[in-house]
N, C-alpha and C positions, 0 to 999 in steps of 0.2 A: 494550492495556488493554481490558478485556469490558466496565467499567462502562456505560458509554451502552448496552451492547446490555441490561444486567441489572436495569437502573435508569432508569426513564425522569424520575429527579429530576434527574439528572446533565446534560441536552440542557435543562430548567426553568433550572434554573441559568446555564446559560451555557456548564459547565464543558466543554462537548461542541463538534467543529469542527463546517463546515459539512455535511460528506458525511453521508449516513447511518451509522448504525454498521453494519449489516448489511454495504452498500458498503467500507466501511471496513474490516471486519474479512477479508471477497473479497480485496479490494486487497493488505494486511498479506500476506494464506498465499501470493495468486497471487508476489509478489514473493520471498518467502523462497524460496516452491520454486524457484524463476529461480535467484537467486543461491547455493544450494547445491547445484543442477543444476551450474551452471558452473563456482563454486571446487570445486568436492569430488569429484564425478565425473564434468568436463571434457567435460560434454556443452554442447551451442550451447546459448544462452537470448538469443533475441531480442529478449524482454521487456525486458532489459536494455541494448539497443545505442539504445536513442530512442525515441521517443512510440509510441504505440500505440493504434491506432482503442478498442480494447477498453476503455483505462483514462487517457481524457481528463484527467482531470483532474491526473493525477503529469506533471510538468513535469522536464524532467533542465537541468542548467545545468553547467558544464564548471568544473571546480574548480582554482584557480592559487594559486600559493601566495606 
C-alpha cells in the first residue's frame, strides 16, 4: 500500500506502522525480488534464509502447524 508514502494524513491518523514508508516500501520490493528470485528462477536469496544486517527490523519466526 503507497498511501503513507502519498498521503502524509494517513501516518496523522495513525493509520500508518512504525517504519517509514519510504523504508517500508525498500523492504516490501527488496523482499519480493528475494522470493521470486528463488521460487521462479531458483536462484539463492539469502534474504530469505534469516535476519539480515541490512533489514533489522523483519523478524522470521518458524511456522508449525
Amino acid at each position: 500500500m503507497r498511501a503513507p508514502i502519498l498521503s502524509p494524513v494517513v501516518r496523522w491518523t495513525g493509520l500508518a506502522g512504525p517504519i517509514d514508508p519510504y523504508r517500508a516500501f525498500a523492504l516490501t520490493n527488496a523482499f519480493t525480488l528475494a522470493f521470486f528470485a528463488r521460487y521462479l528462477k531458483d536462484e539463492a536469496s539469502p534474504l530469505l534464509t534469516g535476519p539480515s544486517d541490512a533489514w533489522p527490523e523483519v523478524t522470521f519466526r518458524a511456522r508449525t502447524a
